[in-house]
DONU-384355 format. One record per residue (C-alpha): x, y, z. Coordinates in steps of 0.1 Angstrom, whole numbers, plus 2048, in hexadecimal, padded with zeros to 3 digits. Layout:
N
XYZ...
END
This chain:
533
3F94FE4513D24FF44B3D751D43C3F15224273E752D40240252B3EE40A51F3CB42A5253B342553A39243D52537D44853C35F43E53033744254131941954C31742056233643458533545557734646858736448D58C36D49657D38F4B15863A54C65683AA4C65733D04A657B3DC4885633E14665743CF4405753D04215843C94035873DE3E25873CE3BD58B3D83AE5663DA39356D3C839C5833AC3BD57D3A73C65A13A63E55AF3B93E65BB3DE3FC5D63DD40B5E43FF4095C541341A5BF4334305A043544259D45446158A46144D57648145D57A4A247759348D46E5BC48647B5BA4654645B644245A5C342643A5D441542D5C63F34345DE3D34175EB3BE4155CD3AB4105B43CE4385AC3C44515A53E04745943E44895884024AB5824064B05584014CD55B4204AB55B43149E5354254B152143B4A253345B48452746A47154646145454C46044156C44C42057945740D58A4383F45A44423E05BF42A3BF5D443839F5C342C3B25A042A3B358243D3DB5814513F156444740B55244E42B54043844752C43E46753A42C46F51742745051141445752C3F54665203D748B52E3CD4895343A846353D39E44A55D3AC43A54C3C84145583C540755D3E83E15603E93CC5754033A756F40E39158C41338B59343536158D4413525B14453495B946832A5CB4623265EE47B30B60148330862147630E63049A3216244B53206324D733C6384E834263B51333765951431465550631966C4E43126604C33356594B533265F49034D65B47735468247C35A67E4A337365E49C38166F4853886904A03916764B83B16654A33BE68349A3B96904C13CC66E4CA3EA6734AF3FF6794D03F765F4E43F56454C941464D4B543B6524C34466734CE4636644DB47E65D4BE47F6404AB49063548C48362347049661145548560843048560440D4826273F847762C3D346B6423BD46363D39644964837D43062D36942A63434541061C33C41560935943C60235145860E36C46D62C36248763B37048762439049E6363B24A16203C74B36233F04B161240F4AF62E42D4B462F45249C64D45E4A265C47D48067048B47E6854A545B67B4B543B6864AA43F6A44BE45D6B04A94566C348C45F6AA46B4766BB4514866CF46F4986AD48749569146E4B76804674BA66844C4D865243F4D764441D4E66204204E761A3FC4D46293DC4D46183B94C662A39A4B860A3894C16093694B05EB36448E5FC35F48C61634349C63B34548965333649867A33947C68F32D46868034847F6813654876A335D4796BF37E4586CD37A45A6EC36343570136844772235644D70933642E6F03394486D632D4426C134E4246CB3674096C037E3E56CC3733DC6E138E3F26DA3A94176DF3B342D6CE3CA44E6DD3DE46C6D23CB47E6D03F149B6D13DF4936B33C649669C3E84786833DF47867240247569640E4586993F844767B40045068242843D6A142441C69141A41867A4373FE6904483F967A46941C67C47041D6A24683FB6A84774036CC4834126DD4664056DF4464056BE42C3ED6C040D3CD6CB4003B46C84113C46B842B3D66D94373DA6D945A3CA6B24623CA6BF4893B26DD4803AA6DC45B3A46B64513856B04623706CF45337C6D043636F6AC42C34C69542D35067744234065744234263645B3456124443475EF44D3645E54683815CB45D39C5C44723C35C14753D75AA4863B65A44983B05C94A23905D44973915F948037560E47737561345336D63C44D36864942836C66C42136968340736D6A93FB35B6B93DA3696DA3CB35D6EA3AC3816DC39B38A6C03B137F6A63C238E6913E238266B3F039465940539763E4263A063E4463A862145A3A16284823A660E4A03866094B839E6054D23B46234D23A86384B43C76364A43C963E47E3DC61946D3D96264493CC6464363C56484133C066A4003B66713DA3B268E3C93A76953A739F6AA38937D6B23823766C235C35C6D134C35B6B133435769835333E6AC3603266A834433068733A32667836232069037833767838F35067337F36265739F33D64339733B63E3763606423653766263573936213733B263335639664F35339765437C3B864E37C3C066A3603AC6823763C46783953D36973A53E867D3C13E366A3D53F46633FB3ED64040C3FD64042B40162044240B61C46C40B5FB47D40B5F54A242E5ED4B44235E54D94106074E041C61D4C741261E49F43262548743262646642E60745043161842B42563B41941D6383F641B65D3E440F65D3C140767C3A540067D38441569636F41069B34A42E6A433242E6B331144269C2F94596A62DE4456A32BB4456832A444769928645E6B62844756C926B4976BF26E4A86DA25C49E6F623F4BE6FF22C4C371420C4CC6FC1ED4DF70B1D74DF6F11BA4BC6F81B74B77171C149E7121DB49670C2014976E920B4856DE22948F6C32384756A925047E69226846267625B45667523743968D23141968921F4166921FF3F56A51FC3FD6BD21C41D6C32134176D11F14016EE1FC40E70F1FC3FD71E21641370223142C71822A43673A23A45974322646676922E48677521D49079522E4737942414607952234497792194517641FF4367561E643D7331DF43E7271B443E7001BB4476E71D04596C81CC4596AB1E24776911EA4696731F848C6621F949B68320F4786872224816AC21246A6C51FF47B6E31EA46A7031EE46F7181CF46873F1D345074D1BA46D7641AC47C76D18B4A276417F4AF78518B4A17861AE4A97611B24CA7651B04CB7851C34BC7711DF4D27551DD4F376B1D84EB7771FE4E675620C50974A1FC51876720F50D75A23451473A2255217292495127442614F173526D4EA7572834ED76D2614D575424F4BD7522634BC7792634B977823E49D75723B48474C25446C72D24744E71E25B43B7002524186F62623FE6DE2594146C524A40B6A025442668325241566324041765125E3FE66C26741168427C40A6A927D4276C027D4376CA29C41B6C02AE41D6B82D440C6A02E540969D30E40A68031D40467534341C66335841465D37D43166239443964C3B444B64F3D544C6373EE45962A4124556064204626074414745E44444825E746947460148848A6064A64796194C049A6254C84A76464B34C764D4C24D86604A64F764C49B51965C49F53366348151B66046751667344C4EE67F4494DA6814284D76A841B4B26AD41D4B76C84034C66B93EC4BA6993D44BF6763E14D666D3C44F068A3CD4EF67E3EC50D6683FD50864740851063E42A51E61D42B51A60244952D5E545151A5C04574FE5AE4454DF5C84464BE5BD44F4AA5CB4344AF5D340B49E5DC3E847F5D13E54845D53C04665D23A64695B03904745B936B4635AD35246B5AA3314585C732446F5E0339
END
């Protein structure tokens, strides 16, 4: 084949090493050139309607029960030359890297005219694909069958990785989404593999500010993610409302944004227009792509951004998407929706939706008092820090805020226990009110309630020498993912009998998992682990 490009990424110790499933066959697909990743690539089983979509990172695996087929997979990505590889060909026990040239522009003209004589802008193709959305989509049912996840990246490292392989069962496009969809949940693993971390996979909590999404919300549908990410596929749900600015698409998308016609590329040899759009706001601001057949005007991918704009990137740029490192934009990022149809004989279904916001959570502090007690011995309050404290900040009185009786206390001295990461607090008071005051504490000696009535101590400005300040909080941003790569579509949606459907209310993971018998066509298209995980 003239134009296979493929070469084998053998694994040595100067590289960050990956886990393999014994099982599965695995590659990466990179842009020839750079050598960066192409995420959400289509590789297709040839003369078979099964697959599977690349992962953020370009990864993919399939089954090795597949190798001794004469298969044949057919890789395809927007702006990307298609390709074609022999199963036989990929190597068993290394990442098969799988590179992908850059398709030639077709260059347009800034106007094309259409048959009837007007000017057709990237405004009027866009009204025109969302005017065809009936006749280009399925409003009979269908049912489509894929791999689901959801996880969050802190500094680009999977945590807390769902993972479930669904059977969808929609309506039509003329059926309203949340109301007639039917899903079974085949299996569902919670992959333990990857890191758990509880603070950040805990609900959003706006009342708290523990966990929240700077200036946005999303519907908690019952803490059903799949729900969730259904909900922000706005071609399918192009009647009702999706997201900002979005609304409506059938009557709000088009005015609400700035369109503008790019350079064509094509698909499977079917030539797109490439239409750019944007939004500005006086705190947000929207760009995004949509990818629109000459032939039919039918939408084969749609990809929406919003963002943050401050008062601090408005001075620094003045456009902040221009000039802005790429973590900068990406701190600013509201979410982002890329949404994905391919072509089955007349109709476009969907090929994978990838929903993506960032969240920022308040984490517990480094530097904390652990405990303040009343020590007898010494006749004095010792308080007690998780971390050793510094000696200078520790010393000064005024960190302290001691009130016995709700009376404040003046402090004498303090002493400092490096060994016990303690200080003792002693009360500027003479012999006889010193043991008054430590005669009451010995009488709620045991009954916490009683003695905290009795003494109440805060401590502020206090830095750890590893340069900590005391119970201070720091945020930190997480971006959250949920995605659907549809591995099978059967234009066929007769609802299954006996089975028991997913509870769209209720979480994924409380859900029950409808078994089936025989070898299933589809599976995990799990994330390679590397060692770093």
């Amino acid at each position: 084949m003239e134009n296979l490009r493929i070469t084998f990424f053998f694994l040595i110790t100067s590289f960050v090493l990956f886990s393999q499933d014994v099982n599965y066959v695995t590659g990466k697909l990179v842009d020839f050139n750079t050598q960066e990743s192409i995420p959400y690539a289509t590789i297709r089983f040839k003369e078979k309607a099964i697959g599977v979509i690349t992962n953020l990172e370009g990864d993919f695996r399939i089954p090795k029960s597949y190798l001794n087929k004469k298969i044949v997979l057919s890789i395809s990505s927007l702006g990307y030359e298609s390709l074609e590889v022999k199963m036989s060909e990929l190597a068993q026990n290394e990442i098969n890297i799988i590179t992908l040239k850059e398709e030639a522009i077709s260059l347009n003209e800034a106007i094309v005219i259409a048959k009837d004589k007007k000017k057709l802008n990237a405004k009027r193709i866009v009204k025109k694909a969302i005017k065809a959305i009936p006749n280009n989509y399925s409003i009979s049912p269908f049912t489509l069958t894929g791999y689901y996840r959801d996880y969050q990246l802190d500094e680009d490292m999977y945590v807390n990785l769902n993972e479930a392989l669904l059977e969808v069962f929609d309506g039509g496009f003329n059926s309203k989404d949340f109301e007639t969809i039917k899903v079974l949940l085949r299996e569902y693993k919670s992959n333990d593999d990857f890191k758990i971390d509880s603070l950040s996979r805990q609900g959003y909590n706006y009342s708290t500010g523990q966990k929240t999404i700077k200036n946005a919300y999303i519907n908690g549908y019952g803490g059903n993610e799949f729900i969730i990410l259904r909900a922000h596929d706005a071609i399918r749900n192009y009647r009702i409302g999706s997201y900002n600015f979005v609304d409506i698409m059938k009557l709000d998308f088009v005015s609400n944004h700035t369109f503008f016609l790019h350079n064509s590329i094509s698909v499977n040899g079917e030539q797109l227009y490439v239409i750019h759009f944007q939004k500005s706001h006086k705190n947000f601001k929207v760009k995004g792509k949509l990818y629109i057949s000459k032939k039919d005007f039918a939408i084969h991918n749609m990809e929406y951004s919003m963002y943050n704009i401050n008062d601090k990137t408005k001075k620094q740029t003045g456009n902040f998407i221009k000039t802005k490192t790429r973590k900068e934009i990406d701190e600013q990022l509201i979410f982002k929706v890329i949404t994905e149809y391919r072509r089955v004989d007349d109709k476009m279904y969907l090929n994978y939706i990838s929903f993506q916001n960032n969240f920022e959570l308040v984490l517990p502090p480094i530097f904390k008092v652990l405990d303040v007690v009343v020590n007898i011995k010494r006749k004095c309050i010792e308080v007690k820090f998780n971390q050793q404290p510094e000696s200078l900040s520790v010393h000064l009185k005024d960190n302290y805020l001691v009130k016995y009786k709700n009376k404040t206390l003046n402090l004498k001295s303090i002493d400092l226990d490096l060994k016990k990461n303690a200080v003792f607090l002693h009360p500027d008071l003479n012999e006889e009110e010193l043991e008054k005051m430590i005669e009451s504490f010995l009488k709620v000696s045991g009954k916490k309630n009683e003695l905290l009535q009795l003494l109440d101590v805060k401590v502020r400005d206090i830095y750890s020498n590893s340069g900590n300040l005391i119970h201070q909080r720091k945020r930190k941003n997480y971006y959250q993912h949920r995605e659907f790569f549809v591995q099978q579509i059967s234009r066929k949606g007769k609802l299954p009998l006996n089975e028991q459907f997913m509870d769209l209310n209720k979480p994924i993971y409380n859900n029950n998992v409808s078994n089936v018998s025989g070898n299933l066509d589809y599976w995990m298209n799990t994330p390679l682990l590397s060692n770093e995980n």
